[in-house]
PDB file of N, CA, C and O in Angstrom:
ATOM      1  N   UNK A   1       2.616  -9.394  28.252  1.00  0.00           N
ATOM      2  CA  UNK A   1       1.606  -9.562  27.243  1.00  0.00           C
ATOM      3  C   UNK A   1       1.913 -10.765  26.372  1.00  0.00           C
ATOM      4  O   UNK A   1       2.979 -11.118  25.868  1.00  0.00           O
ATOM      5  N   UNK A   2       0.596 -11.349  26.320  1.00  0.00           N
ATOM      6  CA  UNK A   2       0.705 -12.432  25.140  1.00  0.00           C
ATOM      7  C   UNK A   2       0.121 -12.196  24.074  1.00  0.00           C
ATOM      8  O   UNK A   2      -0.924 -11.583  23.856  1.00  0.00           O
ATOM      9  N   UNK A   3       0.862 -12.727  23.375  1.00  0.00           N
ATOM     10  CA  UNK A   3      -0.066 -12.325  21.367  1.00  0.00           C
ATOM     11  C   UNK A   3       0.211 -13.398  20.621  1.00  0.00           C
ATOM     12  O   UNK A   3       1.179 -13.938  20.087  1.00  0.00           O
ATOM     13  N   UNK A   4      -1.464 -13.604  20.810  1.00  0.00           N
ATOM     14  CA  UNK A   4      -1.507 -15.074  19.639  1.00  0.00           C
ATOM     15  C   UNK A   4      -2.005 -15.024  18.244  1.00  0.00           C
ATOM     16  O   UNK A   4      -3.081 -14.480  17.993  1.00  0.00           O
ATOM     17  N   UNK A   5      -1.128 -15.672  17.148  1.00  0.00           N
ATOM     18  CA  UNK A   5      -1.721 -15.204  15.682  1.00  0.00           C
ATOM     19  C   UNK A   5      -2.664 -15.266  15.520  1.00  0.00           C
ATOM     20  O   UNK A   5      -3.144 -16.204  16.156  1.00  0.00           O
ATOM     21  N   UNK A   6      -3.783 -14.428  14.606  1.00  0.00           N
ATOM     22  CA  UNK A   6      -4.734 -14.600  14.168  1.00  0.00           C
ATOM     23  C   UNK A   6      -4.652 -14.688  12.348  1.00  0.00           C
ATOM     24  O   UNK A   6      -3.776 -14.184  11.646  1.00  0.00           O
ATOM     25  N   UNK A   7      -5.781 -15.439  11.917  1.00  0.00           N
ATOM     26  CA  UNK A   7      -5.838 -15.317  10.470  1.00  0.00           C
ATOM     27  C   UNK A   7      -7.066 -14.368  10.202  1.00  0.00           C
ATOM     28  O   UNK A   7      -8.217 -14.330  10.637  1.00  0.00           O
ATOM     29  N   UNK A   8      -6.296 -13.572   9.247  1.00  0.00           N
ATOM     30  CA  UNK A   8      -7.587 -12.462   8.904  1.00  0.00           C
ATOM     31  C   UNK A   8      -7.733 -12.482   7.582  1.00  0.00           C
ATOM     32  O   UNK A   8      -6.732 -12.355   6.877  1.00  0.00           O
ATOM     33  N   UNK A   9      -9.307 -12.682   6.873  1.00  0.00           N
ATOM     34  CA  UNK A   9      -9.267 -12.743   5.871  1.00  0.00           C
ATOM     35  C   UNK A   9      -9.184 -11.275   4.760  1.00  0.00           C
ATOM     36  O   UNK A   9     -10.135 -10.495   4.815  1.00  0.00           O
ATOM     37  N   UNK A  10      -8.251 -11.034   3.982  1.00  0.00           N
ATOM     38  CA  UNK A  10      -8.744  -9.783   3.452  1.00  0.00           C
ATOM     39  C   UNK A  10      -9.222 -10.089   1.990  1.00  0.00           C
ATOM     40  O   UNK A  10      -9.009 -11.113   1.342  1.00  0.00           O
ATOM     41  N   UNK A  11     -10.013  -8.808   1.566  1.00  0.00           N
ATOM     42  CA  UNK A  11     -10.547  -8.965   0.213  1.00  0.00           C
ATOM     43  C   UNK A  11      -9.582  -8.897  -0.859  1.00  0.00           C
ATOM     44  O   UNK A  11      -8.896  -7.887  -0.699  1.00  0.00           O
ATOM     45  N   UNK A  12      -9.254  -9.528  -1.851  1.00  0.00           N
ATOM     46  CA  UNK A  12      -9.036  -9.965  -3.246  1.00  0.00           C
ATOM     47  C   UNK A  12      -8.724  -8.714  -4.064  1.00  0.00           C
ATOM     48  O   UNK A  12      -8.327  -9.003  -5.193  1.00  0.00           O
ATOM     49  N   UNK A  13      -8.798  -7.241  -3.783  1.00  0.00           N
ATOM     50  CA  UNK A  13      -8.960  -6.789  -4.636  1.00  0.00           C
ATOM     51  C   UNK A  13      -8.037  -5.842  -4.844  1.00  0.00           C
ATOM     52  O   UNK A  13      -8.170  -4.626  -4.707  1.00  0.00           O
ATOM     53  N   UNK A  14      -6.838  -6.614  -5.271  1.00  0.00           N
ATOM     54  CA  UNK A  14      -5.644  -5.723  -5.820  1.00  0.00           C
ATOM     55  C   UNK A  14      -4.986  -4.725  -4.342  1.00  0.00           C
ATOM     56  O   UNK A  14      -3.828  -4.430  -4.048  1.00  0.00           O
ATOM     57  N   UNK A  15      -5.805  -4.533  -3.916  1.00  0.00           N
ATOM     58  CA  UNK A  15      -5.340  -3.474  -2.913  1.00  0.00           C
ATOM     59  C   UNK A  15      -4.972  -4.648  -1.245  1.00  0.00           C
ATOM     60  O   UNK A  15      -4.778  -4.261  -0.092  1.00  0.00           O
ATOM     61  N   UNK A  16      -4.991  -5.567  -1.594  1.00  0.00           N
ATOM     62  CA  UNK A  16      -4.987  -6.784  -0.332  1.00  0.00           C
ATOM     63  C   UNK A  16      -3.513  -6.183   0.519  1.00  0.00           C
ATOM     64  O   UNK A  16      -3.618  -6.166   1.746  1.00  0.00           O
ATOM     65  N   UNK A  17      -2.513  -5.824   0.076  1.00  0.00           N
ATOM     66  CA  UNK A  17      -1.336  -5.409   1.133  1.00  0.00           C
ATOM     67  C   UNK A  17      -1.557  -4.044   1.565  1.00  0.00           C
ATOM     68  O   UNK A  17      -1.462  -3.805   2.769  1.00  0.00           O
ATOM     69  N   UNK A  18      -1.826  -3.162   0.793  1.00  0.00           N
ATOM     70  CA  UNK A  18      -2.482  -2.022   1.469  1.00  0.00           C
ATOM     71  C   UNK A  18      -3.445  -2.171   2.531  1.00  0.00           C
ATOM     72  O   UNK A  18      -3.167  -1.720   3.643  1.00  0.00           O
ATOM     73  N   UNK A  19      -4.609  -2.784   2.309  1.00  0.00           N
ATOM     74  CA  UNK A  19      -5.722  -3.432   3.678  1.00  0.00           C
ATOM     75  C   UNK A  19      -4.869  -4.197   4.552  1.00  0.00           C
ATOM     76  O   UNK A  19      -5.252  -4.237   5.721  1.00  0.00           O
ATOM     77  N   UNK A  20      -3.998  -4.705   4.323  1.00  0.00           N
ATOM     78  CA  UNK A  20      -3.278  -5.497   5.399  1.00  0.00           C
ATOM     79  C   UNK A  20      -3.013  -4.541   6.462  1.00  0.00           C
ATOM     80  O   UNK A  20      -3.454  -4.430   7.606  1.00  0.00           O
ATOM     81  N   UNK A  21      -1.734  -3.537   5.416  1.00  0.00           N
ATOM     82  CA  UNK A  21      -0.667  -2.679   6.530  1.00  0.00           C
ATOM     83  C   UNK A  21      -1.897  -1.580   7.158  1.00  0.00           C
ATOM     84  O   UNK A  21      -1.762  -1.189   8.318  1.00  0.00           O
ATOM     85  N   UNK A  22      -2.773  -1.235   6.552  1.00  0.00           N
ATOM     86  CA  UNK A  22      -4.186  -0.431   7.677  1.00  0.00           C
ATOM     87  C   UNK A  22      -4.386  -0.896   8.632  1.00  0.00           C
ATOM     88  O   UNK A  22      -4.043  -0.539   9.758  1.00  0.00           O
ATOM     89  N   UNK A  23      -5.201  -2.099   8.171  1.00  0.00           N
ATOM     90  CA  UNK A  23      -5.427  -3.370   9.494  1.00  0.00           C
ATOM     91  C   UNK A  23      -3.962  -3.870  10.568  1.00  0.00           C
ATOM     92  O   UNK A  23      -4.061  -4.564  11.580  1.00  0.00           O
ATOM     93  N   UNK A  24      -2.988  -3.437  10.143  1.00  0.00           N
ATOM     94  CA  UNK A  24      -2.054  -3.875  11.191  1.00  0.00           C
ATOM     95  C   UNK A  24      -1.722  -2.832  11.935  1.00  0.00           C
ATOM     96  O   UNK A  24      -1.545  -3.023  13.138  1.00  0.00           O
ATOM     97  N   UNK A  25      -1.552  -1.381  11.326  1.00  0.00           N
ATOM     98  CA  UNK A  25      -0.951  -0.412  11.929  1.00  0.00           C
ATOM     99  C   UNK A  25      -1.881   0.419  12.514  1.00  0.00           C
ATOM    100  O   UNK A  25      -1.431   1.100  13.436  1.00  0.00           O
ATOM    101  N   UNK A  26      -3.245   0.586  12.205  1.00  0.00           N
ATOM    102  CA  UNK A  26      -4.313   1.418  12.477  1.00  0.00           C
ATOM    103  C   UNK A  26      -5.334   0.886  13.434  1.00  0.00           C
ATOM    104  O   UNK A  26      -6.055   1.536  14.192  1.00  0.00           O
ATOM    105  N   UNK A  27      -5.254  -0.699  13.228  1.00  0.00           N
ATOM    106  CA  UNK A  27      -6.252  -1.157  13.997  1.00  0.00           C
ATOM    107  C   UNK A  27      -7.345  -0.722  14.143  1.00  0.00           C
ATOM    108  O   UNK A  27      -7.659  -0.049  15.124  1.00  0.00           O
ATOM    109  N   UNK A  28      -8.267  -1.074  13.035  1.00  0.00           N
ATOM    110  CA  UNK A  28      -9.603   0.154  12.701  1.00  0.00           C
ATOM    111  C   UNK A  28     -10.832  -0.853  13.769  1.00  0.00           C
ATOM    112  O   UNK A  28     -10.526  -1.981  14.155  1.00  0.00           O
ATOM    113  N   UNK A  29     -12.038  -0.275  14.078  1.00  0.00           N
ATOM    114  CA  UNK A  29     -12.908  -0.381  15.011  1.00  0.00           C
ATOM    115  C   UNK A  29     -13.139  -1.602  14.127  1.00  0.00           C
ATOM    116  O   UNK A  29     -12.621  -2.687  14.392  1.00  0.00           O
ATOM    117  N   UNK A  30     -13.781  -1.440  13.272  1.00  0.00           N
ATOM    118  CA  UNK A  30     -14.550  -2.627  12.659  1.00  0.00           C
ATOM    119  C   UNK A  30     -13.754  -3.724  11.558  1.00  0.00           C
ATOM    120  O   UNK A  30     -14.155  -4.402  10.612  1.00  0.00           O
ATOM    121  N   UNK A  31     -12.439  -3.517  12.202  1.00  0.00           N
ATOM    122  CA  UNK A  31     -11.372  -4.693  11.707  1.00  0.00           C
ATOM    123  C   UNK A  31     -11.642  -4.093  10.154  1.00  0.00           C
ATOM    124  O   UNK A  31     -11.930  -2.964   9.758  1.00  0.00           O
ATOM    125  N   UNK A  32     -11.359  -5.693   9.286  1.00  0.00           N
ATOM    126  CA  UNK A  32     -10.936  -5.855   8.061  1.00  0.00           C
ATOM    127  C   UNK A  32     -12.352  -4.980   6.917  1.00  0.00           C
ATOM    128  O   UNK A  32     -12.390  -4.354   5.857  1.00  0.00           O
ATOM    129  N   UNK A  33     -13.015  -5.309   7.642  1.00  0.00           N
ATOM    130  CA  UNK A  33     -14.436  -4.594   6.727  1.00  0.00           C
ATOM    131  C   UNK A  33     -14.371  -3.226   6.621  1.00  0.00           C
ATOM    132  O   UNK A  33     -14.762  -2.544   5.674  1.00  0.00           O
ATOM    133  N   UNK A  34     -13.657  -2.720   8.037  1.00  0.00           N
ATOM    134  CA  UNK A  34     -13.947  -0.801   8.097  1.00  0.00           C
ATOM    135  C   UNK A  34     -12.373  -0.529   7.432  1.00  0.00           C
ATOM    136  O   UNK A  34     -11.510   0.038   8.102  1.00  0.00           O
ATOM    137  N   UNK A  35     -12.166  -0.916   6.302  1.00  0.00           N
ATOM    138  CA  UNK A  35     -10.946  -0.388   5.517  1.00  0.00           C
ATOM    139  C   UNK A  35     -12.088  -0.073   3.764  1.00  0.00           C
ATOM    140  O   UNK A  35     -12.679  -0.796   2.962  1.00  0.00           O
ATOM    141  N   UNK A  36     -11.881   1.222   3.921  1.00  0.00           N
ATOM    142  CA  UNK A  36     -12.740   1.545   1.864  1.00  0.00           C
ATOM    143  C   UNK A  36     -11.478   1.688   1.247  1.00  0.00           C
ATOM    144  O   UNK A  36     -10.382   1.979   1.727  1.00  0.00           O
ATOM    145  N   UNK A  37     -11.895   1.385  -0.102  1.00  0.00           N
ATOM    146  CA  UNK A  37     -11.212   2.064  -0.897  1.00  0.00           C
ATOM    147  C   UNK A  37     -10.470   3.067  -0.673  1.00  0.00           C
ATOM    148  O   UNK A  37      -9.257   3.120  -0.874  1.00  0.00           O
ATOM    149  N   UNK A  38     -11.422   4.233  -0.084  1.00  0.00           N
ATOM    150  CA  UNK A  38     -10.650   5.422  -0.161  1.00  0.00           C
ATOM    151  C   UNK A  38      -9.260   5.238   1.296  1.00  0.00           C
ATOM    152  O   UNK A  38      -8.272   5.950   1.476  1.00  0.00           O
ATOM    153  N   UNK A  39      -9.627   4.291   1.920  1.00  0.00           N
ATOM    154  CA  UNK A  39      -7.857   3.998   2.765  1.00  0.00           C
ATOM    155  C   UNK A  39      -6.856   3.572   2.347  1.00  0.00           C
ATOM    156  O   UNK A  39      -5.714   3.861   2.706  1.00  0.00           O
ATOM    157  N   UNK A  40      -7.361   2.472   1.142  1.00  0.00           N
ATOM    158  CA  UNK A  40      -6.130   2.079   0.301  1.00  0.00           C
ATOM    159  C   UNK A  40      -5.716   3.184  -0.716  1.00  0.00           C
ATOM    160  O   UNK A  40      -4.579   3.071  -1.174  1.00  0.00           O
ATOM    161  N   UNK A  41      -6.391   4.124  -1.091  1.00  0.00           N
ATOM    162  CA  UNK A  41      -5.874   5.119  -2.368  1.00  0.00           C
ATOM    163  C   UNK A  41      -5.305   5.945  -1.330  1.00  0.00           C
ATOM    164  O   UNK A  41      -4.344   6.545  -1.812  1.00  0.00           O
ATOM    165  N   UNK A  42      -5.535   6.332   0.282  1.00  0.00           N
ATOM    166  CA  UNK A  42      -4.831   6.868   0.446  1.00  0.00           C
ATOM    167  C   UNK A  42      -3.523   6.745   0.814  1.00  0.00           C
ATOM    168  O   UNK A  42      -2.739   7.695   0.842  1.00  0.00           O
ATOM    169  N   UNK A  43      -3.171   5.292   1.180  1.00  0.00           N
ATOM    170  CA  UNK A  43      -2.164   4.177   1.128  1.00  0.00           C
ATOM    171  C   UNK A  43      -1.189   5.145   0.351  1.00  0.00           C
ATOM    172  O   UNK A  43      -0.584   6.175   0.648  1.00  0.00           O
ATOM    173  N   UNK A  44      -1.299   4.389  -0.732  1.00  0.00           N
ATOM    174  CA  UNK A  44      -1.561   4.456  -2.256  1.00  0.00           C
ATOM    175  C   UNK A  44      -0.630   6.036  -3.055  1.00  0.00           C
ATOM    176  O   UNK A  44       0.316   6.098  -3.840  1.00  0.00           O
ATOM    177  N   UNK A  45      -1.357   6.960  -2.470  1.00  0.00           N
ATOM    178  CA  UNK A  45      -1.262   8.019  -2.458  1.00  0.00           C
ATOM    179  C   UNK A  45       0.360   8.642  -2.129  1.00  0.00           C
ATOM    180  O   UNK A  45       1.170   9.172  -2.890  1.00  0.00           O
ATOM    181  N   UNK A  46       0.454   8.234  -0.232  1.00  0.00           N
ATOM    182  CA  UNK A  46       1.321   8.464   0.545  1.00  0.00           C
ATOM    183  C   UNK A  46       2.417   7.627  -0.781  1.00  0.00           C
ATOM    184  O   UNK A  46       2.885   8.321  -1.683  1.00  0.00           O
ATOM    185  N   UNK A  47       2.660   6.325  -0.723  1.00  0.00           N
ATOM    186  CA  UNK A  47       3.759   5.741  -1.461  1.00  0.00           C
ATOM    187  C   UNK A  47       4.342   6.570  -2.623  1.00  0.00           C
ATOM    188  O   UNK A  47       5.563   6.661  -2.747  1.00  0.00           O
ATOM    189  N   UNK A  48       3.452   7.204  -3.516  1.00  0.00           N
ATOM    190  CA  UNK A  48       3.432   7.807  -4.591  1.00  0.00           C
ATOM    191  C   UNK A  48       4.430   8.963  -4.529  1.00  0.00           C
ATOM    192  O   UNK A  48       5.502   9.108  -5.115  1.00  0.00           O
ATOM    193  N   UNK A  49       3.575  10.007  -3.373  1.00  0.00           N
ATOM    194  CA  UNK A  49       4.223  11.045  -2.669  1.00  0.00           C
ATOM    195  C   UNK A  49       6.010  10.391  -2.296  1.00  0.00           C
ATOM    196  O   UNK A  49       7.161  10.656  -2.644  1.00  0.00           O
ATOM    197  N   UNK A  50       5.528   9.734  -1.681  1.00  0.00           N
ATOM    198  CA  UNK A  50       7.507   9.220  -1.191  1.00  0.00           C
ATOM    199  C   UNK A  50       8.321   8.928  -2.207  1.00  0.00           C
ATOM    200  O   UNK A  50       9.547   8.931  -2.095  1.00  0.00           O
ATOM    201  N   UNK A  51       7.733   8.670  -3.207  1.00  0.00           N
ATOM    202  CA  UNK A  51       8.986   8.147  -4.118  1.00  0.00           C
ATOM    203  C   UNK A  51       9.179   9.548  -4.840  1.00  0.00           C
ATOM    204  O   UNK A  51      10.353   9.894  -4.972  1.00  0.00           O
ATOM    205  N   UNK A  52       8.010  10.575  -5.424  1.00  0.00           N
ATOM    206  CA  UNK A  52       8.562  11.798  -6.434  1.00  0.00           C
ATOM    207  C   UNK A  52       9.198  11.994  -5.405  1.00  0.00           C
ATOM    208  O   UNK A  52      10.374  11.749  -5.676  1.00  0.00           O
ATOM    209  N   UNK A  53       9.059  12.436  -3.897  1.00  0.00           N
ATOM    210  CA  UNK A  53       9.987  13.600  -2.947  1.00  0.00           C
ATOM    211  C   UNK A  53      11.295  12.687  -2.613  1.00  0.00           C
ATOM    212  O   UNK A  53      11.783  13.090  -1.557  1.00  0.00           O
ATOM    213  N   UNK A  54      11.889  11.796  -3.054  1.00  0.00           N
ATOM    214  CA  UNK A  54      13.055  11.204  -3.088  1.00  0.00           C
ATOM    215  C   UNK A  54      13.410  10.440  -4.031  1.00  0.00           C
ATOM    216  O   UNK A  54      13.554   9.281  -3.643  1.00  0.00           O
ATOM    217  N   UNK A  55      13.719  10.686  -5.683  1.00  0.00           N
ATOM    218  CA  UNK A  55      13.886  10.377  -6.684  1.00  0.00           C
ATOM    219  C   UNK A  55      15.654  10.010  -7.012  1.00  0.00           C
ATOM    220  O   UNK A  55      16.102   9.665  -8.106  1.00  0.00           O
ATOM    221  N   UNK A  56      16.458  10.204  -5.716  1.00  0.00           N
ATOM    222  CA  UNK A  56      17.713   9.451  -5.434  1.00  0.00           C
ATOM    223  C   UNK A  56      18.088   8.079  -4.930  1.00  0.00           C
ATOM    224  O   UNK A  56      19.017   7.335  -5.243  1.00  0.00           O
ATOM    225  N   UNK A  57      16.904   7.928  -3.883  1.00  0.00           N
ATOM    226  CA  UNK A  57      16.719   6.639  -3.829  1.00  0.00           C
ATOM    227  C   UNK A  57      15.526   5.823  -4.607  1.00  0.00           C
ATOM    228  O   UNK A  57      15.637   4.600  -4.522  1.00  0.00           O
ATOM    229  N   UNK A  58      14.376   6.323  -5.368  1.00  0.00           N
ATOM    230  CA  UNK A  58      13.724   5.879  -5.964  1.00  0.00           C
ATOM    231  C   UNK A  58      14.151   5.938  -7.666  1.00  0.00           C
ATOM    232  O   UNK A  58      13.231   6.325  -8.386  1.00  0.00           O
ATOM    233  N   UNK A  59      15.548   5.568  -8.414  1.00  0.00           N
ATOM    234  CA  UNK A  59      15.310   5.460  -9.564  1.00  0.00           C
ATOM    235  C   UNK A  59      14.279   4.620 -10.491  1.00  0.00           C
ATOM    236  O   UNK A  59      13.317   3.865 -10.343  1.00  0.00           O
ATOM    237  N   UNK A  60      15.035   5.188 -11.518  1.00  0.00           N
ATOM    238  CA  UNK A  60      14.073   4.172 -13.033  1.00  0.00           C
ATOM    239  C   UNK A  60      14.575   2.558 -12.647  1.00  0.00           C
ATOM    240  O   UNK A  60      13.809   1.602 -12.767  1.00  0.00           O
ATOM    241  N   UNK A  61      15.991   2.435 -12.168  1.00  0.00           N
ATOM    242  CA  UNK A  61      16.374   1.267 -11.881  1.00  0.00           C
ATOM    243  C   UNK A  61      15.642   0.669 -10.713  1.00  0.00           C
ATOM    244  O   UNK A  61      15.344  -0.523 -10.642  1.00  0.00           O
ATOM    245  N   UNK A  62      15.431   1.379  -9.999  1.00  0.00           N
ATOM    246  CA  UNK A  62      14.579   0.782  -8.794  1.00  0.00           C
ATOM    247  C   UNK A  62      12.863   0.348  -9.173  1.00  0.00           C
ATOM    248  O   UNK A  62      12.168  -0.660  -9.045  1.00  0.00           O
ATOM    249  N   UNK A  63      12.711   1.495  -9.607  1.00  0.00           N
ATOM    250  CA  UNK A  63      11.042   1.528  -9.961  1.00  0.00           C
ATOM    251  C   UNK A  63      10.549   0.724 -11.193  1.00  0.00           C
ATOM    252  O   UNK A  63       9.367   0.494 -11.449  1.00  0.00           O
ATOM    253  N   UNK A  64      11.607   0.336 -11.904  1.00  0.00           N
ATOM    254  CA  UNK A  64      11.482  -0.366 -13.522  1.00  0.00           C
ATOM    255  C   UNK A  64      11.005   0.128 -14.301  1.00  0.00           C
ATOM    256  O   UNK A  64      10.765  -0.486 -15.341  1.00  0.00           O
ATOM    257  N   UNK A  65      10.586   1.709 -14.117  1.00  0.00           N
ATOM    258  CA  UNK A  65       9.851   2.819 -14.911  1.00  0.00           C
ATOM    259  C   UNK A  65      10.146   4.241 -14.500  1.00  0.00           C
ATOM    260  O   UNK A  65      10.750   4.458 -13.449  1.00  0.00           O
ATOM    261  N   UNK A  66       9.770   5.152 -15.238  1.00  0.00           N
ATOM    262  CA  UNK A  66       9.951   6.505 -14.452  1.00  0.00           C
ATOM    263  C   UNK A  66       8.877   6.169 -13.660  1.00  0.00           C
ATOM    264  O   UNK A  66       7.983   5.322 -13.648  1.00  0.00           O
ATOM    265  N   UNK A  67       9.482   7.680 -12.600  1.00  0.00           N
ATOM    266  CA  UNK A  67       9.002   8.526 -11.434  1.00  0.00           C
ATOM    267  C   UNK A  67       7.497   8.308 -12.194  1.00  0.00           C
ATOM    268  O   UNK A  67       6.683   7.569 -11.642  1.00  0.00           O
ATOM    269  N   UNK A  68       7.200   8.885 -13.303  1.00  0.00           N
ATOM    270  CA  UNK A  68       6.032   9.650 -13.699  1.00  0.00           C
ATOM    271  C   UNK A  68       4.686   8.393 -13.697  1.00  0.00           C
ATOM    272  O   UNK A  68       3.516   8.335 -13.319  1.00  0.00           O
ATOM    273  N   UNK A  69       5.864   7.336 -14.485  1.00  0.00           N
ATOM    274  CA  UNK A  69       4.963   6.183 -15.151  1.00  0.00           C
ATOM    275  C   UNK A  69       4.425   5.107 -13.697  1.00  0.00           C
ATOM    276  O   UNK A  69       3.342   4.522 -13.686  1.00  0.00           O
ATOM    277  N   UNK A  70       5.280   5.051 -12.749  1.00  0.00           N
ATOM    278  CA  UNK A  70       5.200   4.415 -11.187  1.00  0.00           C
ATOM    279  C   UNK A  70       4.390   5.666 -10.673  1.00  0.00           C
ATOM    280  O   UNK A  70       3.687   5.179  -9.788  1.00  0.00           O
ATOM    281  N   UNK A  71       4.173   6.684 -10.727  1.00  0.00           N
ATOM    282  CA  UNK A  71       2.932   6.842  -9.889  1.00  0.00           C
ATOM    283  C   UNK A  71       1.175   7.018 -10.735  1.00  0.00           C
ATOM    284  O   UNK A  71       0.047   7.381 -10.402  1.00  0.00           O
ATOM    285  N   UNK A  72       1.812   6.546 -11.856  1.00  0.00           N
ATOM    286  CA  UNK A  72       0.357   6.623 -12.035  1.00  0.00           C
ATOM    287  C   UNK A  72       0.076   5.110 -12.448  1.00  0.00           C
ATOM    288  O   UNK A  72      -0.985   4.910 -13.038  1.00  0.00           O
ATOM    289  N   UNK A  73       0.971   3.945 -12.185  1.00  0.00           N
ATOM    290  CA  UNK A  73       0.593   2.749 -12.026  1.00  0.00           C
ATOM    291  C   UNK A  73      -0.125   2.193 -10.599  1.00  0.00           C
ATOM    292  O   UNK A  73      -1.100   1.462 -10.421  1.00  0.00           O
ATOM    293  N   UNK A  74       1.021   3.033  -9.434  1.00  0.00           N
ATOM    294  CA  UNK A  74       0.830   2.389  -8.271  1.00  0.00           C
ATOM    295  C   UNK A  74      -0.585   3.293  -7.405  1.00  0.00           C
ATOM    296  O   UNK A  74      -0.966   3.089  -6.253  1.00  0.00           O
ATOM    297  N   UNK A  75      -1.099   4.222  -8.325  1.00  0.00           N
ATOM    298  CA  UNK A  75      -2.282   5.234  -7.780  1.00  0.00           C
ATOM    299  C   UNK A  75      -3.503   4.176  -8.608  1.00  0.00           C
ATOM    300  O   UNK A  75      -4.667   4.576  -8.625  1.00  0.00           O
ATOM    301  N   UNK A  76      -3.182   2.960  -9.210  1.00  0.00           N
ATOM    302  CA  UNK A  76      -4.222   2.663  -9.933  1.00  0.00           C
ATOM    303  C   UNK A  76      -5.060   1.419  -8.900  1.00  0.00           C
ATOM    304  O   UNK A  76      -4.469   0.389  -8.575  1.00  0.00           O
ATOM    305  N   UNK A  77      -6.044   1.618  -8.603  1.00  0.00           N
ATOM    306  CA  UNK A  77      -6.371   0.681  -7.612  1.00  0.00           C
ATOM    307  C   UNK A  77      -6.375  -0.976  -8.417  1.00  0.00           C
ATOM    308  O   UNK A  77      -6.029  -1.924  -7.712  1.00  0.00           O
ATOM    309  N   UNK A  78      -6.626  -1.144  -9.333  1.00  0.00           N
ATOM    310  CA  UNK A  78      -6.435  -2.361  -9.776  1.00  0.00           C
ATOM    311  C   UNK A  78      -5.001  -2.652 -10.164  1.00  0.00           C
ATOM    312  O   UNK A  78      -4.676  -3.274 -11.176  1.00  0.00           O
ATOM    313  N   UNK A  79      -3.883  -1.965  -8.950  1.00  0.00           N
ATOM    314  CA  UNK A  79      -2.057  -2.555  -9.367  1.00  0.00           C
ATOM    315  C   UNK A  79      -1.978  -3.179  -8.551  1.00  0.00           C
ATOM    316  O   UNK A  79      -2.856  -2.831  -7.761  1.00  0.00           O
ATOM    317  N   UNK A  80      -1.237  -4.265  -8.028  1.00  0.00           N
ATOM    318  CA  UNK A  80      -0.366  -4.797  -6.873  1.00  0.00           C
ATOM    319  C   UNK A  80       0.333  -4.064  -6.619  1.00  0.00           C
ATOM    320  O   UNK A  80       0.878  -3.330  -7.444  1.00  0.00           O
ATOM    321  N   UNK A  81       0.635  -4.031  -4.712  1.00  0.00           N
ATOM    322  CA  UNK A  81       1.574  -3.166  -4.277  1.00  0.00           C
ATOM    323  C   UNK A  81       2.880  -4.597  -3.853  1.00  0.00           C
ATOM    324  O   UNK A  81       2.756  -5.784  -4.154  1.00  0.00           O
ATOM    325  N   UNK A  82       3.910  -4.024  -3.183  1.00  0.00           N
ATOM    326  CA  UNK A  82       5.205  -4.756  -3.290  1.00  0.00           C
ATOM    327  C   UNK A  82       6.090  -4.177  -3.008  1.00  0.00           C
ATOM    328  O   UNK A  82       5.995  -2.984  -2.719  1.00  0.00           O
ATOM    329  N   UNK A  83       7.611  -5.043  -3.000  1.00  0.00           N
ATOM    330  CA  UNK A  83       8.586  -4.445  -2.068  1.00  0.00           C
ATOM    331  C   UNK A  83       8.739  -3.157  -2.243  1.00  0.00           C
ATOM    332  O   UNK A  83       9.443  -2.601  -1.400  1.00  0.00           O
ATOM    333  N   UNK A  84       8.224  -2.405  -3.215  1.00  0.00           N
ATOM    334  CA  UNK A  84       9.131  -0.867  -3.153  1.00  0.00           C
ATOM    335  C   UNK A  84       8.158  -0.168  -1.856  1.00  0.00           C
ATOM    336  O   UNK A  84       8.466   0.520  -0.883  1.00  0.00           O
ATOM    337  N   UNK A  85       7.121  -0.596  -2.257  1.00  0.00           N
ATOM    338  CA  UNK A  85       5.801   0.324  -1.340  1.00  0.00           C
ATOM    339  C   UNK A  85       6.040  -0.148   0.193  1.00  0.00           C
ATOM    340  O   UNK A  85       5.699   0.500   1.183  1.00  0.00           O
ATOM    341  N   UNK A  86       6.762  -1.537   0.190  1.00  0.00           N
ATOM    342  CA  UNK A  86       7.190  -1.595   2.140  1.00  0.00           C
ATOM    343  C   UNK A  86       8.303  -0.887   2.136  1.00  0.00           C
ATOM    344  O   UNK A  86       8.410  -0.497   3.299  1.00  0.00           O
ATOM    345  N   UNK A  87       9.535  -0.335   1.294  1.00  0.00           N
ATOM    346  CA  UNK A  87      10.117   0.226   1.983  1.00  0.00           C
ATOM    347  C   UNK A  87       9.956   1.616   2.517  1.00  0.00           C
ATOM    348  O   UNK A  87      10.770   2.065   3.324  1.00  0.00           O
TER     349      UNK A  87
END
């Protein structure tokens, strides 16, 4: 198999790495357009979930805030997501 890059444009709207990792891992029918909102909150969601259910590797030092205050930043659709949310 060959695989040649493509450039895909995604939308602007805070949620752009969330639509990415959909569009890369899900490979939705109608590409970059068939990603809503509600795929990135559920993104969104999942990250949230991972960090309260492992609060040993997710400190205040890691997160730059509490547990409490990081998930109700990173549940906000107008936040940037970032390295904590790829790991």
């Amino acid at each position: 198999l060959k695989y040649e890059p493509r450039r895909v444009a995604v939308p602007g709207d805070n949620s752009c790495m969330f639509s990415s990792l959909i569009y890369l891992l899900d490979c939705p029918t109608f590409g970059i357009a068939g990603i809503s909102r509600e795929h990135t909150m559920h993104l969104r969601l999942m990250c949230a979930s991972l960090v309260m259910s492992n609060p040993k590797k997710f400190t205040e030092a890691v997160l730059g805030r509490s547990i409490d205050k990081y998930t109700q930043w990173i549940t906000n659709k107008d936040r940037w997501g970032g390295y904590i949310e790829l790991t």
